[in-house]
NULUM-68077 format. One line per 3 residues: number of its first residue (from 1); their letters; for each residue x, y, z of N, C-alpha, C. Coordinates in steps of 0.2 Angstrom, whole numbers, plus 5000, padded with zeros to 4 digits. Last residue first. Layout:
NULUM-68077
NUM> a> X Y Z X Y Z X Y Z ~ ...
end
This chain:
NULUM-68077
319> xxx> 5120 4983 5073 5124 4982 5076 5128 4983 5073 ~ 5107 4989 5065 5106 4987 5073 5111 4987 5075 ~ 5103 5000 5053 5109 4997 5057 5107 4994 5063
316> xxx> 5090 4996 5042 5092 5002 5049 5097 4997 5053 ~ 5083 4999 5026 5086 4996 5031 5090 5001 5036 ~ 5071 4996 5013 5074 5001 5019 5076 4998 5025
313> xxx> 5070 4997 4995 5071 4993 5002 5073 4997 5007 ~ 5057 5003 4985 5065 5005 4989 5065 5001 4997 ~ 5046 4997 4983 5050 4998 4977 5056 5001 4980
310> xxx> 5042 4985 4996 5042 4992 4994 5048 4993 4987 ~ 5045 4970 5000 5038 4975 4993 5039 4981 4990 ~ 5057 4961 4998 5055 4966 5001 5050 4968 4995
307> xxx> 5058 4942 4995 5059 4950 4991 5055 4956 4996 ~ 5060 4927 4993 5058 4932 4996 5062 4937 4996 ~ 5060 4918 4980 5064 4921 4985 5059 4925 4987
304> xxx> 5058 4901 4969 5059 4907 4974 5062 4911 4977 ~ 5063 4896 4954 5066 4896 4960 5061 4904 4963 ~ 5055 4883 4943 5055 4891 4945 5058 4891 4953
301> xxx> 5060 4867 4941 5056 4869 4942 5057 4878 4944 ~ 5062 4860 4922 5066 4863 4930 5062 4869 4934 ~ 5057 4859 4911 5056 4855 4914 5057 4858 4920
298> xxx> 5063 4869 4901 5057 4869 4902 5054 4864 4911 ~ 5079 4872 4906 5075 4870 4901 5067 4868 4905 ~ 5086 4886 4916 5088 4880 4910 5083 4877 4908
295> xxx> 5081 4895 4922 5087 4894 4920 5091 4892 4916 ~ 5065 4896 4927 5071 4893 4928 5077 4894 4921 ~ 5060 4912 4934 5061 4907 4930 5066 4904 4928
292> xxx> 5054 4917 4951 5060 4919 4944 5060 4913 4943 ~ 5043 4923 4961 5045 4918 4958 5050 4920 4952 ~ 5044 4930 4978 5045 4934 4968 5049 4925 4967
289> xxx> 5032 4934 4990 5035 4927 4987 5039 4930 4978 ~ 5037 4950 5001 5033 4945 4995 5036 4940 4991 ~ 5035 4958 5015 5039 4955 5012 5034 4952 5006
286> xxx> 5034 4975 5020 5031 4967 5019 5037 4965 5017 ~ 5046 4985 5031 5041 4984 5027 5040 4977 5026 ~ 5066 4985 5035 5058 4986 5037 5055 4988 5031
283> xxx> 5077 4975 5040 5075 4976 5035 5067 4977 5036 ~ 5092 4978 5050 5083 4978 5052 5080 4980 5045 ~ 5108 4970 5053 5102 4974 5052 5095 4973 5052
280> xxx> 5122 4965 5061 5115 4965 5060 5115 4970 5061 ~ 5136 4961 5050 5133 4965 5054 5125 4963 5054 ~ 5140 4953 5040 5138 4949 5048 5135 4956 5051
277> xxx> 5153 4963 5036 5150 4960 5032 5147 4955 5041 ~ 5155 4978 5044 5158 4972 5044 5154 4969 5041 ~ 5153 4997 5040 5152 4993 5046 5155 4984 5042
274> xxx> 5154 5014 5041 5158 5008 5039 5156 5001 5044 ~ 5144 5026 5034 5145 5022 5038 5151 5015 5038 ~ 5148 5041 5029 5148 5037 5027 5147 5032 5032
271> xxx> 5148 5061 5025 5150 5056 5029 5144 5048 5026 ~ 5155 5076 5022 5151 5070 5022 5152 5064 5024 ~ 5156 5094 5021 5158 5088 5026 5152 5081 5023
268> xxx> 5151 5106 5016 5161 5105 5018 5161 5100 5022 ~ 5145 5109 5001 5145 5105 5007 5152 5105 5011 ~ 5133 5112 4986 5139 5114 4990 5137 5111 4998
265> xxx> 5129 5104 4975 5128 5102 4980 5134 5106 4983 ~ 5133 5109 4961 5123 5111 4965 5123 5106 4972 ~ 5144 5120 4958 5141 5115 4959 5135 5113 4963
262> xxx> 5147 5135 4948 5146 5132 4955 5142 5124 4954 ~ 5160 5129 4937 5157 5131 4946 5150 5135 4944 ~ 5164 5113 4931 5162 5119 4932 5161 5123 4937
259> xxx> 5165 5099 4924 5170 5103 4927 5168 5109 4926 ~ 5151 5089 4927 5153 5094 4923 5160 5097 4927 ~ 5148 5079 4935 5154 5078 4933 5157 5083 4928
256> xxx> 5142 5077 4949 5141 5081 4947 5149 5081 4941 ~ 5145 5064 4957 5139 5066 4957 5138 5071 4949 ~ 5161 5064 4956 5157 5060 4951 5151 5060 4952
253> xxx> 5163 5078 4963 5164 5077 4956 5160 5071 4951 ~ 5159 5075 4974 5155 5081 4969 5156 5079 4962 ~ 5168 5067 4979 5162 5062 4979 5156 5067 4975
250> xxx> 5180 5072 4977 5178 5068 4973 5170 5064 4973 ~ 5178 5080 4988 5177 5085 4981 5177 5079 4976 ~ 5178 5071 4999 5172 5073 4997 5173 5079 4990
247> xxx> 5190 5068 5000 5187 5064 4996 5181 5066 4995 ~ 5195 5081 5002 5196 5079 4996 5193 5073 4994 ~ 5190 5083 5013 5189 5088 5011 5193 5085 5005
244> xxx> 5186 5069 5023 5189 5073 5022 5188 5078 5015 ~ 5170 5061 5031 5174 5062 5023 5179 5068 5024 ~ 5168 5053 5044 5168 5057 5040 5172 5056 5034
241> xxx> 5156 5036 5047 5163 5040 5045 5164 5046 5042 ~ 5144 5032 5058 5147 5037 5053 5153 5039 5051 ~ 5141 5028 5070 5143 5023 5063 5143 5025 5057
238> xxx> 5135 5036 5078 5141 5036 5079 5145 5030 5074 ~ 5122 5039 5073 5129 5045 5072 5134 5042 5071 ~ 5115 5026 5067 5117 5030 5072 5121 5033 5071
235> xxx> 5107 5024 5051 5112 5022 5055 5112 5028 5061 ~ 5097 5020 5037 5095 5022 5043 5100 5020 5048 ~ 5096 5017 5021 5099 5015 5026 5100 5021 5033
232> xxx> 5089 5013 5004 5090 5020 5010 5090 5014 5017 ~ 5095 5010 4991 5090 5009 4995 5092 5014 4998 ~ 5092 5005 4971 5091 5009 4975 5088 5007 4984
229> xxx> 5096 4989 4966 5093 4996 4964 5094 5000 4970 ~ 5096 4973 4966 5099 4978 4965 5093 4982 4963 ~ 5086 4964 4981 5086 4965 4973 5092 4971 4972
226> xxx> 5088 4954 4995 5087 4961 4993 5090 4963 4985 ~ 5082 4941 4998 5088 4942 4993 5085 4951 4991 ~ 5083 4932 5014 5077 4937 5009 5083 4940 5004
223> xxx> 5078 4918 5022 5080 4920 5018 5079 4927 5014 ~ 5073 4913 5038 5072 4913 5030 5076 4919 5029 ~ 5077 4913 5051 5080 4909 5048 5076 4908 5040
220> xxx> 5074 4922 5060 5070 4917 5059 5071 4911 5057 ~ 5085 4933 5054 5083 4928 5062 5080 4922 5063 ~ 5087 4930 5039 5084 4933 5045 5086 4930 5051
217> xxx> 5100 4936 5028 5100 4930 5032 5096 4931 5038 ~ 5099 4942 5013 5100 4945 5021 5095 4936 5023 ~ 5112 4943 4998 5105 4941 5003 5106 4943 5010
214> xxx> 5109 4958 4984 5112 4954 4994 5107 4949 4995 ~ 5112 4971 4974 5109 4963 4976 5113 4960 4980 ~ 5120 4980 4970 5118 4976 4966 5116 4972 4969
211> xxx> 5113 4996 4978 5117 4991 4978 5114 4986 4973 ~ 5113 5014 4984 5113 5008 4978 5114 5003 4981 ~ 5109 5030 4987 5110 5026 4989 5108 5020 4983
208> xxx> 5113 5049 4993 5113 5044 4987 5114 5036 4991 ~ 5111 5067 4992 5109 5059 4997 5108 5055 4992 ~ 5116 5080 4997 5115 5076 4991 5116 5070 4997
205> xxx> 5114 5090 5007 5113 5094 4998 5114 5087 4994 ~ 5107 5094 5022 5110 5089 5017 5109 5091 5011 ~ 5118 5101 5031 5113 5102 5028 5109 5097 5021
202> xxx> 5128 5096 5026 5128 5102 5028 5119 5105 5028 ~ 5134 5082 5017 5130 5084 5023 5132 5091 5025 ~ 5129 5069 5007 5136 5073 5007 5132 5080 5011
199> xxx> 5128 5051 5013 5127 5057 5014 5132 5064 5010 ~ 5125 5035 5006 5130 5040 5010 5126 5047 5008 ~ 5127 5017 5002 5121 5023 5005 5128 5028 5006
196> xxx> 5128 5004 4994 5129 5010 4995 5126 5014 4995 ~ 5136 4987 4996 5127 4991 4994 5131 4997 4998 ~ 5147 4985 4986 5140 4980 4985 5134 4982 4986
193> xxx> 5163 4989 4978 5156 4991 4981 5150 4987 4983 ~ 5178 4986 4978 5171 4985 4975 5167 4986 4982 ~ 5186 5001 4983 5187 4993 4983 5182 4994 4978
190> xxx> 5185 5015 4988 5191 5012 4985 5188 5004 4985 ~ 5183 5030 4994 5183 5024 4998 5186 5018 4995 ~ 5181 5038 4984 5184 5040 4990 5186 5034 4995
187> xxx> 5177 5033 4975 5183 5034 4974 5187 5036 4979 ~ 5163 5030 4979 5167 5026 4978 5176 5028 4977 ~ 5154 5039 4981 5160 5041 4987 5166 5035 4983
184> xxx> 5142 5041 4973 5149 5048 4970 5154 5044 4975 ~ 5142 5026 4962 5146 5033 4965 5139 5038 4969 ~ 5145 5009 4960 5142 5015 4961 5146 5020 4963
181> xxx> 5147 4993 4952 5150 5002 4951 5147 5006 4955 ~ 5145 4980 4963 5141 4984 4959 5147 4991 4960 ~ 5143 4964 4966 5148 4969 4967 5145 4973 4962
178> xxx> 5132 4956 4977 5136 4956 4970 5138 4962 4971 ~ 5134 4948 4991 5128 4950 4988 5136 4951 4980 ~ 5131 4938 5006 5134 4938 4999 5128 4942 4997
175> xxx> 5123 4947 5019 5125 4940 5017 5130 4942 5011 ~ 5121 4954 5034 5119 4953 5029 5123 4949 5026 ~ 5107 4948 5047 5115 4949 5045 5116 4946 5038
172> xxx> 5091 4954 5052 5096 4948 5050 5102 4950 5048 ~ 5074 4957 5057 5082 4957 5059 5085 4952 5056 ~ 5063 4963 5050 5065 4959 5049 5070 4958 5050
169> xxx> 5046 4973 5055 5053 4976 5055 5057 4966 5053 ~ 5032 4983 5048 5035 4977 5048 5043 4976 5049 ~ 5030 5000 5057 5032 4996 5050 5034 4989 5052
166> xxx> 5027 5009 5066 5024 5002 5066 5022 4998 5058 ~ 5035 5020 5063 5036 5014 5070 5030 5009 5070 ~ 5043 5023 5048 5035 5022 5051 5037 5018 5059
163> xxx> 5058 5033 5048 5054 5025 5043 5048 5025 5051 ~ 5055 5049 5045 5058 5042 5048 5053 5038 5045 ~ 5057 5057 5029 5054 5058 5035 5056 5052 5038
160> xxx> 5073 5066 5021 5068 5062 5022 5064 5060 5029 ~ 5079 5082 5028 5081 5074 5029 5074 5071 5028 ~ 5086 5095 5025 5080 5090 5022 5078 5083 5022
157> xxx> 5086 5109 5031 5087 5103 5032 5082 5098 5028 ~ 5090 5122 5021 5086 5119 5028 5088 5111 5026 ~ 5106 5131 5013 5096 5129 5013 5096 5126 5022
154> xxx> 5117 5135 5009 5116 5129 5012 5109 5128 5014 ~ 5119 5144 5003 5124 5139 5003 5120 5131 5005 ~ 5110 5155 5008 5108 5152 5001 5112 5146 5001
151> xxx> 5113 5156 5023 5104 5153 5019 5105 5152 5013 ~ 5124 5160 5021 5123 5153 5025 5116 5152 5022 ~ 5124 5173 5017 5128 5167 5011 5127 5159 5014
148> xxx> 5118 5179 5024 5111 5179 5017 5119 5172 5014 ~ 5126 5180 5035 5118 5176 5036 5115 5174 5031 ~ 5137 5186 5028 5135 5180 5030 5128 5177 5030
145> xxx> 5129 5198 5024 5130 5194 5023 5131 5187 5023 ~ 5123 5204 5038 5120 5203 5033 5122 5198 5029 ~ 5136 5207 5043 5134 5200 5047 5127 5198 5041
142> xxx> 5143 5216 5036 5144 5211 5038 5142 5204 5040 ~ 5131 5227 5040 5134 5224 5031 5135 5217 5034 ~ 5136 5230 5052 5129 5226 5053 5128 5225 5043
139> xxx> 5150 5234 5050 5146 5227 5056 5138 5226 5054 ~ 5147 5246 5045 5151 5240 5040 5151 5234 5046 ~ 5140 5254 5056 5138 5252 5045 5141 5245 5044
136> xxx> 5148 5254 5064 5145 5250 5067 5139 5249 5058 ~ 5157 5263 5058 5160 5256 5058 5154 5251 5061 ~ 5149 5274 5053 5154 5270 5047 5155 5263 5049
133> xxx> 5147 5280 5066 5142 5277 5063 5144 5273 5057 ~ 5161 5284 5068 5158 5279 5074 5152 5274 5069 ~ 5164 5293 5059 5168 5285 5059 5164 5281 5061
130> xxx> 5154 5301 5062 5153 5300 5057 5159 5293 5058 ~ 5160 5307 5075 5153 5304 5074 5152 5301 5068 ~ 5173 5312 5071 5174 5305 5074 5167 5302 5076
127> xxx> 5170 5324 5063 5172 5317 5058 5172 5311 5065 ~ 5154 5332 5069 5160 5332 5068 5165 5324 5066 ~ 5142 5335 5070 5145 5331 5075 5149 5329 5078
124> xxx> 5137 5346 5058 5133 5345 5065 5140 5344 5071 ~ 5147 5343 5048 5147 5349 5050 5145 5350 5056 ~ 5146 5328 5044 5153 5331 5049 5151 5338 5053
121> xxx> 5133 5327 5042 5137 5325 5048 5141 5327 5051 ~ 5133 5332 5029 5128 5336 5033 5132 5335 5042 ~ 5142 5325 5024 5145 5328 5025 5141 5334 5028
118> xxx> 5133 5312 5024 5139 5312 5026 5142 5318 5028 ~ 5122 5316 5018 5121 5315 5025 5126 5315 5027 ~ 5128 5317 5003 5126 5324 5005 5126 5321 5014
115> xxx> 5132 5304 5002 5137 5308 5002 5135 5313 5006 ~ 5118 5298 5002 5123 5296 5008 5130 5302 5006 ~ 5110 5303 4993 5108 5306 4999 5116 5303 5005
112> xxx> 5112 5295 4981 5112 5302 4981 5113 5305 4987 ~ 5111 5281 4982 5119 5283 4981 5119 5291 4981 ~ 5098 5282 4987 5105 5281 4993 5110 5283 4988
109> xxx> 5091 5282 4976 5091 5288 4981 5097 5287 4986 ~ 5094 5271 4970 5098 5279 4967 5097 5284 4971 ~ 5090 5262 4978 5095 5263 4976 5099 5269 4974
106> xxx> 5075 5265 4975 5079 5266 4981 5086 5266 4980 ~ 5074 5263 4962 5073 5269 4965 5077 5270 4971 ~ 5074 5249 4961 5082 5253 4958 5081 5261 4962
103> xxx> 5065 5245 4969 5070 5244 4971 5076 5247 4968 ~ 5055 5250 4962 5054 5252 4969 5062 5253 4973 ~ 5055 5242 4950 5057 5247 4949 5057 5254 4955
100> xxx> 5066 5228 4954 5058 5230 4953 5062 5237 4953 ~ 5074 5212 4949 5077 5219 4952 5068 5223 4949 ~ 5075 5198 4957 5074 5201 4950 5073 5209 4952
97> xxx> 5087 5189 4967 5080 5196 4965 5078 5198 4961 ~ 5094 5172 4964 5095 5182 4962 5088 5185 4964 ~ 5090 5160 4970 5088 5161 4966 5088 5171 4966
94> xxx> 5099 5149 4980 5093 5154 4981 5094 5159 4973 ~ 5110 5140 4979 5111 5146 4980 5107 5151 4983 ~ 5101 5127 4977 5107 5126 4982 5110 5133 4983
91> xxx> 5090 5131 4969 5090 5130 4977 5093 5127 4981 ~ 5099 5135 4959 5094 5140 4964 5091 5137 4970 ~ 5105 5124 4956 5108 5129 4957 5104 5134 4962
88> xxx> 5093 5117 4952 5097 5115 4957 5102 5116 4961 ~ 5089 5124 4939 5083 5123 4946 5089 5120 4953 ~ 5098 5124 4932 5096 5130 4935 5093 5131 4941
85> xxx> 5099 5110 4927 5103 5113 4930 5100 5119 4935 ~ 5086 5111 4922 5084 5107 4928 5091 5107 4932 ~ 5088 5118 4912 5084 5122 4914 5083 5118 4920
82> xxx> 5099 5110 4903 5101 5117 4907 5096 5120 4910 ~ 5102 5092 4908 5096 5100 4907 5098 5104 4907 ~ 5106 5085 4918 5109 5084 4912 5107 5087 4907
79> xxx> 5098 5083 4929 5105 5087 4931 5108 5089 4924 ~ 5080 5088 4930 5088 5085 4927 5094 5089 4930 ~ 5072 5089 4945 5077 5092 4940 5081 5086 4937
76> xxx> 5057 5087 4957 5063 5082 4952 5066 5085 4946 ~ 5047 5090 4969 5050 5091 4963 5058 5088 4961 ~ 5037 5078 4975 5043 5081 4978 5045 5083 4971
73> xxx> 5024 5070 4975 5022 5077 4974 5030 5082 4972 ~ 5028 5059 4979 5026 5060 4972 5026 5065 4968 ~ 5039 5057 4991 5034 5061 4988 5032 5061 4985
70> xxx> 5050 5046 4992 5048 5050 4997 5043 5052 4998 ~ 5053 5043 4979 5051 5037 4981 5047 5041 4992 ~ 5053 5054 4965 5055 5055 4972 5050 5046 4975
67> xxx> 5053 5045 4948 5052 5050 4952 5051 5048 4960 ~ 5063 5042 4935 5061 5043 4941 5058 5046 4947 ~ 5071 5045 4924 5063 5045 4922 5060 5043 4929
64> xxx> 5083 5043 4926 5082 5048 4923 5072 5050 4924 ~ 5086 5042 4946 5087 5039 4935 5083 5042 4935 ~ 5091 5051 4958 5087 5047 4955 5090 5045 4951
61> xxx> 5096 5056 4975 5099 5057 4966 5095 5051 4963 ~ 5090 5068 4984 5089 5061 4984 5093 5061 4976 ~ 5083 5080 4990 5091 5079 4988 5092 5073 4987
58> xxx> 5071 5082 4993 5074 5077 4998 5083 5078 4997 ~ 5067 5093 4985 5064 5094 4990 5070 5086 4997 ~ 5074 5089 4970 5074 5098 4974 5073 5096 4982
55> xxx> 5081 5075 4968 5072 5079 4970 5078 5084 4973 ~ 5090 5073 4950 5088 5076 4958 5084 5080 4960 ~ 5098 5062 4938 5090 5068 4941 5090 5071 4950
52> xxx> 5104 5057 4934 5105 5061 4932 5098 5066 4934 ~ 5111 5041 4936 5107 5045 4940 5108 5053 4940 ~ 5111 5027 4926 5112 5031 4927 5108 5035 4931
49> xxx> 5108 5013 4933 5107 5015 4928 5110 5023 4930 ~ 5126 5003 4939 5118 5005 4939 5116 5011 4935 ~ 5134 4990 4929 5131 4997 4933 5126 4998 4932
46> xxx> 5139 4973 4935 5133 4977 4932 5134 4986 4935 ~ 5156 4967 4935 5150 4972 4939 5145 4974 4935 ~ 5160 4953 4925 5162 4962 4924 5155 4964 4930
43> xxx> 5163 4936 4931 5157 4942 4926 5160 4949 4928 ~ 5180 4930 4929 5173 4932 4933 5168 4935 4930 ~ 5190 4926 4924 5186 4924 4921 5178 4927 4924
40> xxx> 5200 4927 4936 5199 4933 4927 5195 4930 4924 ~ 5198 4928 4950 5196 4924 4946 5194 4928 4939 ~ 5214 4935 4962 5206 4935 4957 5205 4930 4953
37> xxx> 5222 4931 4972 5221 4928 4967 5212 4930 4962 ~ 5216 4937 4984 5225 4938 4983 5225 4937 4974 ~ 5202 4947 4982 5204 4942 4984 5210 4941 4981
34> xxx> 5197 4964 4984 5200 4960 4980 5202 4952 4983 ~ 5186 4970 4995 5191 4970 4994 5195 4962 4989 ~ 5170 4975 4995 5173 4970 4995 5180 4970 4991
31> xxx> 5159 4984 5006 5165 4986 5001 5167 4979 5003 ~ 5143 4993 5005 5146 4988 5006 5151 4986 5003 ~ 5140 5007 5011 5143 5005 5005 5145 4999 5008
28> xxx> 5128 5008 5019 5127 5007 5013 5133 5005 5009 ~ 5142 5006 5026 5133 5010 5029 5131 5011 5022 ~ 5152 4997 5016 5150 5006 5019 5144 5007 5020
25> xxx> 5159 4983 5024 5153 4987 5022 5152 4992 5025 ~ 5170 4971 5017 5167 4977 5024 5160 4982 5020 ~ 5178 4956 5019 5174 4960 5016 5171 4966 5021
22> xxx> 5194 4952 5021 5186 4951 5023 5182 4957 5019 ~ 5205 4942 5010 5206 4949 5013 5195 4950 5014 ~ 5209 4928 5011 5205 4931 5009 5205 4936 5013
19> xxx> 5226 4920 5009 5220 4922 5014 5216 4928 5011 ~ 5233 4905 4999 5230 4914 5000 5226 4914 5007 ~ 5245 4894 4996 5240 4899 5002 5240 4905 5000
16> xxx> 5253 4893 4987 5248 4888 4988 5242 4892 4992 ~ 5264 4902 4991 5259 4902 4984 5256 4898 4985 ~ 5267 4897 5003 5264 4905 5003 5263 4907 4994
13> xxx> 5274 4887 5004 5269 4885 5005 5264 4892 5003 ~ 5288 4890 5003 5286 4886 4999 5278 4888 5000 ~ 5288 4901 5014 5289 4903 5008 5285 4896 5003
10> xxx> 5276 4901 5027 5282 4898 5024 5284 4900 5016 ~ 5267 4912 5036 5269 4906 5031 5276 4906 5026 ~ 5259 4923 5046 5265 4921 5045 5266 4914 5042
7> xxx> 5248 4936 5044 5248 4927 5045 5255 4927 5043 ~ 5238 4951 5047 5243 4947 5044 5245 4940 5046 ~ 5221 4954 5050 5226 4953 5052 5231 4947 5049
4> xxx> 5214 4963 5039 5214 4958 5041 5221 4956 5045 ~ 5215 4975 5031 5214 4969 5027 5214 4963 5031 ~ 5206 4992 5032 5212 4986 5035 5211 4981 5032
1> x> 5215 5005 5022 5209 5001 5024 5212 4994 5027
end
């Protein structure tokens, strides 16, 4: 990860001087790299609450008692359920046939009639008609397959719907925020975290995003202090970084942290955006005055902030 271009100092002088290694942000994850000298007295990172549910219909990882911010209507599995497990295996695999009694019939009839057809064949057409139809058999199995292992693996596209074109839009470059635990990519990616959005993509099978609280500094020149929880973030292809094939088993694992197979998000690629602390972005929907109480004693007046409305902040990478 890069830390900034090196600086040449003097020995005396090069324990007095640190340089602050700059902050970066992952398309949601916003990553802040340790300072040379930490302050051991610092407050510990809040974690965010646990996300042990998943909407079937966005792939979106919720809390426990949360429901889809996409749909209302969108179904929601526990992950930590053996019945809500089930659900998200089934519609990350597709869900067995339940075997009918049309279906074992035919069954028995094929394993009856192909030997006798087989050898009705040679007699007619002789053994090199009977290979021909074996091999053009085992090509048209084959492709079955697959086609039946890509549709279960991997489903349809789920990508939540775009944000509204005639949403309230508020440009500004984002600011100091607080360092927050979140997963699943953090291990992949390595520092302190501050806001985290990512993909684990193939169709998408898991879509997760966090942060502990930012300000974003508008255009305008007001102030807006995005709350810790949950956001979604809207970036161009091309500020995407992919995941390699072990950091993405790690970003399964601490999604999904039973050591088991099969796992409810299968995928062979994910990806992340990495962008610069000052980036601009585009914070869409209202805004609202949220008074907070003061801090110290009765006398001192309540501080404001401007707060996004919508119960999920949504932002979109400008730069």
């Amino acid at each position: 990860m890069n830390t900034g271009s090196d600086e040449r100092v003097d020995d005396a002088a090069s324990d007095a001087t640190h340089r602050p290694r700059p902050r970066r942000h992952y398309a949601g994850v916003v990553s802040s790299e340790p300072e040379a000298d930490p302050d051991p007295s610092a407050a510990p990172r809040p974690a965010p609450p646990a996300r042990v549910a998943l909407c079937l219909d966005c792939r979106t990882l919720l809390a426990a008692s949360e429901r889809c911010d996409v749909d209302a209507g969108h179904r929601v599995a526990r992950l930590d359920e053996d019945a809500g497990r089930e659900a998200a295996l089934g519609e990350a695999y597709g869900r067995p046939p339940k075997p009918t009694r049309l279906g074992l019939a035919l069954k028995v009839a094929l394993a009856i009639a192909w030997p006798i057809g087989a050898l009705v064949l040679i007699r007619l057409a002789g053994l090199r008609a009977l290979l021909v139809v074996g091999l053009f058999g085992l090509a048209f199995l084959a492709w079955r397959l697959a086609r039946r292992a890509n549709e279960r693996f991997f489903g349809a596209d789920v990508a939540p719907p775009p944000f509204p074109a005639d949403a309230p839009r508020h440009p500004g470059r984002v600011g100091p925020g607080q360092p927050v635990r979140v997963g699943p990519f953090e291990d992949a990616l390595g520092g302190e975290l501050r806001l985290y959005a990512g993909d684990v993509v193939r169709a998408v099978t898991l879509r997760d995003g966090y942060t502990g609280g930012f300000q974003l500094a508008l255009d305008d020149g007001r102030d807006v202090f995005v709350p810790a929880g949950r956001v979604r973030l809207e970036a161009p292809s091309e500020a995407w970084h992919a995941l390699r094939a072990w950091e993405l088993d790690d970003a399964q694992r601490a999604a999904d942290p039973r050591d088991e197979a099969p796992t409810p998000f299968p995928a062979k690629s994910g990806a992340v955006a990495l962008l610069a602390e000052g980036t601009h972005v585009e914070l869409l929907g209202e805004l609202k005055l949220h008074e907070e109480d003061a801090a110290e004693g009765y006398r001192d007046a309540p501080e404001l902030h401007l707060v996004p409305l919508d119960r999920i902040p949504r932002l979109r990478l400008l730069s």
